[in-house]
C-alpha positions in Angstrom: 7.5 -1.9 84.6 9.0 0.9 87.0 6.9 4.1 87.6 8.4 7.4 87.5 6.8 10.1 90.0 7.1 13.5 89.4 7.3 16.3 92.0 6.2 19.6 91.7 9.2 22.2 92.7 8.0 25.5 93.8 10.4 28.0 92.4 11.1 31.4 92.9 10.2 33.8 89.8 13.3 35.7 88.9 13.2 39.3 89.1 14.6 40.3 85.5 14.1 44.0 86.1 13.5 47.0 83.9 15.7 45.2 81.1 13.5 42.2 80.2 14.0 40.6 76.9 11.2 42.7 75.2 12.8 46.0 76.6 16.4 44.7 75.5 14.8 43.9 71.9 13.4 47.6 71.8 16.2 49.1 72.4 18.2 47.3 69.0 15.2 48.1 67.2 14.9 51.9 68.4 18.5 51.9 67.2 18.0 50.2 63.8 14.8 53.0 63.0 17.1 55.7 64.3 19.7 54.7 62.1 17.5 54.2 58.6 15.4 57.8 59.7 18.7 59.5 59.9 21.4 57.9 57.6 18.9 55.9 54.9 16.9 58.8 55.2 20.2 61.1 54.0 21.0 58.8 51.4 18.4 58.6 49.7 17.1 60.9 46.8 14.2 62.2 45.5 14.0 59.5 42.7 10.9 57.7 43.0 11.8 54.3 44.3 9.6 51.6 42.1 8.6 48.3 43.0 7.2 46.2 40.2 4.8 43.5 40.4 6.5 41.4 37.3 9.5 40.0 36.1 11.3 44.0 34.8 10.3 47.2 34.7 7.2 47.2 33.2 3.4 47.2 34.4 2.0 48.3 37.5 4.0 49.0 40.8 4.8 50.5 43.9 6.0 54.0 43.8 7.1 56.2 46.7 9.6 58.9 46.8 13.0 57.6 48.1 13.7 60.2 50.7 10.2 60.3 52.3 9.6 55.9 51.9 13.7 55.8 53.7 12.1 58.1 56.5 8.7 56.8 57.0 10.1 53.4 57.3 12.5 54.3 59.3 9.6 56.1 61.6 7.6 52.7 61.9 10.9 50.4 63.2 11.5 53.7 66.1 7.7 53.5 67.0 8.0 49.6 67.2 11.3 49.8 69.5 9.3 52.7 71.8 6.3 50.4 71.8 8.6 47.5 73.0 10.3 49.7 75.5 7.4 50.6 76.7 6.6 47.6 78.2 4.6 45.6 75.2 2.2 42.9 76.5 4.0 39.8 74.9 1.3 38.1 73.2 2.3 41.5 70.7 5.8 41.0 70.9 5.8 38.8 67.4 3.5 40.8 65.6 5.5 44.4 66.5 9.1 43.3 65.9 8.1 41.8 62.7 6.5 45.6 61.6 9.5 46.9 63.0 12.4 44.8 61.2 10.2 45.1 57.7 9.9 49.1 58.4 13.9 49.2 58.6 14.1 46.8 55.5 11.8 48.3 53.6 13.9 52.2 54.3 16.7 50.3 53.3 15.3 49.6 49.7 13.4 52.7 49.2 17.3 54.5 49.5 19.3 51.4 47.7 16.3 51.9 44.5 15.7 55.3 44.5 20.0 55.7 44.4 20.1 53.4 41.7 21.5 54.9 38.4 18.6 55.9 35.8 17.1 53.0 33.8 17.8 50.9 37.1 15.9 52.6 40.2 13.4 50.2 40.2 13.1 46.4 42.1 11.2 43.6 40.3 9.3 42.1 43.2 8.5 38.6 41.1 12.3 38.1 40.1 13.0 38.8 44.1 9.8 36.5 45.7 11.1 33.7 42.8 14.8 33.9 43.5 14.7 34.1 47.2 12.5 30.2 46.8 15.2 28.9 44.7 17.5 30.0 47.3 16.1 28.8 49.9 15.4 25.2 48.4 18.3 23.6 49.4 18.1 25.1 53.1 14.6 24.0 53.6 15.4 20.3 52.8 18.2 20.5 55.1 16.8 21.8 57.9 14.1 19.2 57.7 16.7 16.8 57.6 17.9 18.6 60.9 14.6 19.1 62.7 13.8 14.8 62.0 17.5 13.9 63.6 17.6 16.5 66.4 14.1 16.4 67.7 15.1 12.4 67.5 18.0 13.3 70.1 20.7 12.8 67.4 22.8 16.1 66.2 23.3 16.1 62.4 26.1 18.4 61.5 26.2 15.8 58.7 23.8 17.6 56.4 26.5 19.6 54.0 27.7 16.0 53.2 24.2 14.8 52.7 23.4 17.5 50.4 26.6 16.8 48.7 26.1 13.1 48.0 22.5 13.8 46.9 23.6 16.3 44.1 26.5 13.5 43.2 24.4 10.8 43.3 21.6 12.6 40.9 23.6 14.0 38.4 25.6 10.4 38.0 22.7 8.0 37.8 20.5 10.7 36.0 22.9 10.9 33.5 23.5 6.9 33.4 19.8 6.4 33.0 18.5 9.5 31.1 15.8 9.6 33.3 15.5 12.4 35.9 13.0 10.0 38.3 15.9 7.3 38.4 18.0 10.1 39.5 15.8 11.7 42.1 15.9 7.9 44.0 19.1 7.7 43.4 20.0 11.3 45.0 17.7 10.5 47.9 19.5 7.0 48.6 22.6 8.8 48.3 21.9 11.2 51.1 20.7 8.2 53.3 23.6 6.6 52.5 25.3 9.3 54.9 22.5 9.0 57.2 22.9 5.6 57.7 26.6 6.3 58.3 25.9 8.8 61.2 23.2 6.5 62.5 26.0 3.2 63.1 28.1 5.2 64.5 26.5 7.8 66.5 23.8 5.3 67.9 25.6 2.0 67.4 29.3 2.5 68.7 28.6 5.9 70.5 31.1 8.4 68.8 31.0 12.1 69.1 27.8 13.0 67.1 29.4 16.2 66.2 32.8 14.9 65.4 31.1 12.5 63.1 29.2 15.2 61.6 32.0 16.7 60.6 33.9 13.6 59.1 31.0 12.6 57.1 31.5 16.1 55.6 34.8 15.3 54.4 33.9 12.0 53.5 31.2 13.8 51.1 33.5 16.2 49.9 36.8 13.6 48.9 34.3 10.9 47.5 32.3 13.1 45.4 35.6 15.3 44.5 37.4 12.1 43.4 34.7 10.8 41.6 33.9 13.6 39.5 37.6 13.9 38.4 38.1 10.6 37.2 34.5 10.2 35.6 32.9 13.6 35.1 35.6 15.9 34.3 36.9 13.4 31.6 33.5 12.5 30.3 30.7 14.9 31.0 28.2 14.1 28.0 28.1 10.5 30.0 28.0 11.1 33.3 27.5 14.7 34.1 24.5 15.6 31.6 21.4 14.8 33.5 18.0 15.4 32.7 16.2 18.5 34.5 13.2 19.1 35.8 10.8 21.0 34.1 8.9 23.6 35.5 5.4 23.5 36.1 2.3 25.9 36.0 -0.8 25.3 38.7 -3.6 27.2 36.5 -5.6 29.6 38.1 -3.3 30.2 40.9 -0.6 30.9 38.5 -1.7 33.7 38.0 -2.5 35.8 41.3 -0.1 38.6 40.8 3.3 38.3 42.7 3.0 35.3 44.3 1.4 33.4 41.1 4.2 33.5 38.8 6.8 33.0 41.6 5.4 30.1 43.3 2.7 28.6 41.0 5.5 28.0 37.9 8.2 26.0 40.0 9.4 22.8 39.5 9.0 19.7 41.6 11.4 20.8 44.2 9.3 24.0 45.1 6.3 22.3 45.8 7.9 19.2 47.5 9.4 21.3 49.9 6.6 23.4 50.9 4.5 20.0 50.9 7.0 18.4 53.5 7.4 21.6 55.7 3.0 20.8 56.3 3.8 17.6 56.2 6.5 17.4 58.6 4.9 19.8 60.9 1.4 18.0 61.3 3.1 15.0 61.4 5.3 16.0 64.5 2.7 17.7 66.6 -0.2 15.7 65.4 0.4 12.2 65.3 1.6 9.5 67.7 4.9 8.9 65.5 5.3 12.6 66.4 4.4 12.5 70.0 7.0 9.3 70.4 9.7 11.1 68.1 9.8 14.2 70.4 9.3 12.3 73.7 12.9 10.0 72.8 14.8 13.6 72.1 13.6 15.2 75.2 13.6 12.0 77.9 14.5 8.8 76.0 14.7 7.0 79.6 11.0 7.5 80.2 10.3 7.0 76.6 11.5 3.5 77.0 10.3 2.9 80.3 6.8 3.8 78.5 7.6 1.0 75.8 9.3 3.1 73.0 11.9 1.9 70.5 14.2 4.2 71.5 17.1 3.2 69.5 15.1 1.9 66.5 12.9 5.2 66.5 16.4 6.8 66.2 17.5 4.8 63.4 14.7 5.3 61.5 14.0 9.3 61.3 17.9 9.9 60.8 18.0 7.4 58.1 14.3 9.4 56.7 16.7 12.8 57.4 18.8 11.4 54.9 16.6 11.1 52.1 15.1 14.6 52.8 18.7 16.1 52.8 19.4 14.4 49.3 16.2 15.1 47.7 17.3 18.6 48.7 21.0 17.8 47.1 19.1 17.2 43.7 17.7 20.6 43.5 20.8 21.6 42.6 21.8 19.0 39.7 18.3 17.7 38.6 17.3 21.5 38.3 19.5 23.9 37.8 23.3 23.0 37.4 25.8 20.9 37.1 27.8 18.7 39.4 30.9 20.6 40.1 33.3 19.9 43.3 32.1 20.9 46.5 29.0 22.7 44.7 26.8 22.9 48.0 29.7 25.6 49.4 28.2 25.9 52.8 24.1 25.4 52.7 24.4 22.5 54.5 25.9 24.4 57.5 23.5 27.5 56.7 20.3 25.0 57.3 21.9 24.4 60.2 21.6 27.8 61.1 18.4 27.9 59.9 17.0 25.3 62.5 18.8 26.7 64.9 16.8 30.2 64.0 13.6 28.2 63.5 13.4 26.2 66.6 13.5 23.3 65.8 10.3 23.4 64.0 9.8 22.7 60.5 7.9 25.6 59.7 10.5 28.1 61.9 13.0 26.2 59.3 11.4 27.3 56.8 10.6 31.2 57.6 15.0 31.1 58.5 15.4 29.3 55.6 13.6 32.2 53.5 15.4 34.9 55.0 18.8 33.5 54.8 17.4 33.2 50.5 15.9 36.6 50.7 19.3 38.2 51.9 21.6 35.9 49.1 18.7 37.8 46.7 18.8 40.6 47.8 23.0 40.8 47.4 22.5 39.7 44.0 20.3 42.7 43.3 22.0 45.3 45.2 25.1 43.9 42.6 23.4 44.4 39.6 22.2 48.0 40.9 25.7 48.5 41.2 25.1 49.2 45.0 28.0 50.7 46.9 27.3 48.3 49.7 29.7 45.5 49.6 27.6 42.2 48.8 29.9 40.6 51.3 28.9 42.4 54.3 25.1 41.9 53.0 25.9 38.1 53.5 26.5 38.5 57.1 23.5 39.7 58.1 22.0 36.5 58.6 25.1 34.9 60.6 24.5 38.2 62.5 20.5 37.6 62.8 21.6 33.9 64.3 23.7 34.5 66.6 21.4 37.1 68.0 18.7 34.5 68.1 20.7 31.8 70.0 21.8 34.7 72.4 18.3 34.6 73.4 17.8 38.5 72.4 14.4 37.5 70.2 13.3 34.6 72.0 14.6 31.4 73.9 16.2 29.1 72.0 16.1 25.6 73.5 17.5 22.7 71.5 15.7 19.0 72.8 16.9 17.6 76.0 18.3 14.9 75.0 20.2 16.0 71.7 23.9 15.1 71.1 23.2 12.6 74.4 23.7 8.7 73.7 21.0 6.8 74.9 22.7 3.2 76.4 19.6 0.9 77.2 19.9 0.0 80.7 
């Protein structure tokens, strides 16, 4: 067995001068507080701007006066980009952008709710904690499915399609069966059944992981598409009628206010996907499966030189990507909807996004994953509000927050090593 020596490379530190990253962050955030003090600030009236801790407009909530909450707010996000300018120690970097982004959110809202026409100035917090979850299921599934193939060195632009064939595959064999547990398994094998798909070839026969990706999309979308002309549209009581999922109630913690009824009365995808995000996490840096998984997407040469199943470790986690991506898929259909054509519309490539913004850690997924739902929320809101800001430009914010992110403006973004890369045993 060969023996690989490393050297140690002494290297010059790079003088970044006055404009380091945390100075270059400030300066956006000074202009996002300047910009809710001022305009927000101007917007906003003298309605008080409510934020109730149930499901409407009743019981007890948050008031503040819409002009003075848009200002204040907007006073905390200038403070943070100052403090950031100033030259903040970074082990307060985290802590201070995240007071300053929620200041600027938070003047936003107090001058969207206190603008709101009478009857309507007022934001139900456990509608908008509930509905940014629900959101964010299938994201959070699929960008689990992302962190297992790319911190396993294999790129999975595959995960729309894998989505897609979960939802298929649940609403067919759920409806078949009548029983929603038959199509759960059958949702998850579908998913695999892309996974394994993307494994042959990508690992196998060594074709363009992200070409792939992209054909196993269409695959999804023509199968599925076909399918549910010929079989659904036709006869929907027999195949397109599955069971749901009921909800369920945790007692006790059910009912902390806010987060009780919004998290505590989900059904079994909620609580799956929170329990896989710990799982996944603890998993990856805590166990040797994990250690061995991130060692083959970083250096698979030295992985195998160390006696790792390189390719077979591969096979494995994309295949277990798959059935994480279509468990996600049967959120839609074994919960909520439906199976319509091309009913995923895009999550697949937003949980891409999502790990891109996370990391490539299941519990940065997860956080992306809840902001990309908070901001699809929040759009649905501002449209019942009748808010003159276009929902459309609402759902660019987080593209916009991405890119920024893989620009390297609020941290470094480093995918593995060895992702997208072949491995050919030597």
């Amino acid at each position: 067995m060969s023996t690989m020596a490393v050297e140690d490379v002494a290297v010059a530190p790079v003088d970044l001068g006055f404009w380091t990253r945390t100075r270059k962050v400030g300066a956006v955030l000074l202009g996002l507080g300047l910009l809710a003090t001022v305009l927000f600030g101007a917007l906003a009236t003298g309605e008080q701007a409510r934020f109730t801790l149930s499901e409407d407009a009743a019981g007890a909530a948050l008031k503040i006066d819409g002009t003075l909450g848009a200002i204040g707010f907007g006073i905390v996000a200038v403070a943070a980009g100052v403090a950031m300018l100033a030259g903040l120690p970074k082990r307060w970097f985290t802590l201070v952008l995240g007071v300053g982004l929620v200041g600027f959110v938070l003047s936003f809202l107090c001058w969207q709710v206190s603008a709101a026409p009478n009857g309507q100035n007022f934001m139900p917090l456990v509608n908008i904690v509930r509905g940014t979850f629900i959101l964010a299921l299938p994201l959070i599934f699929g960008a689990l499915a992302g962190v297992l193939c790319e911190r396993s060195g294999v790129v999975n632009v595959a995960i729309e399609g894998q989505l897609l064939m979960g939802a298929f595959s649940g609403a067919l064999f759920g409806s078949l069966s009548g029983n929603v547990w038959v199509g759960l398994v059958a949702a998850a094998l579908g998913g695999a059944f892309i996974s394994l798909l993307l494994a042959v070839f990508s690992i196998r026969y060594l074709v363009d992981q992200v070409v792939m990706g992209i054909v196993l999309n269409l695959l999804a979308v023509g199968v599925t598409g076909f399918l549910y002309e010929r079989l659904m549209q036709p006869n929907a009581q027999k195949y397109n009628s599955a069971p749901r999922f009921s909800n369920w109630e945790i007692p006790l913690l059910s009912d902390i206010p806010l987060i009780g009824p919004a998290l505590f009365r989900g059904n079994i995808f909620l609580y799956l996907g929170l329990l896989l995000v710990l799982v996944i996490h603890i998993a990856l840096f805590r166990t040797r499966w994990g250690l061995r998984t991130r060692s083959v997407g970083e250096h698979p040469t030295a992985a195998d030189t160390l006696g790792v199943r390189v390719l077979g470790l591969r096979y494995r986690n994309v295949l277990l990507a798959g059935v994480v991506a279509g468990i996600g898929g049967a959120s839609y259909t074994l919960a909520l909807y439906s199976f319509t054509k091309n009913m995923i519309g895009g999550k697949g490539f937003i949980a891409l996004a999502a790990l891109i913004f996370g990391r490539w850690s299941p519990t940065g997924a997860l956080l992306a994953a809840l902001f990309f739902g908070f901001a699809d929320q929040l759009a649905t809101y501002l449209g019942a509000i009748n808010s003159a800001i276009p929902s459309e430009f609402l759902a660019m914010l987080p593209y916009l927050a991405t890119i920024l992110a893989v620009a390297g403006l609020v941290g470094r973004v480093r995918a593995p090593a060895a992702d997208g890369k072949p491995y050919i045993k030597g």
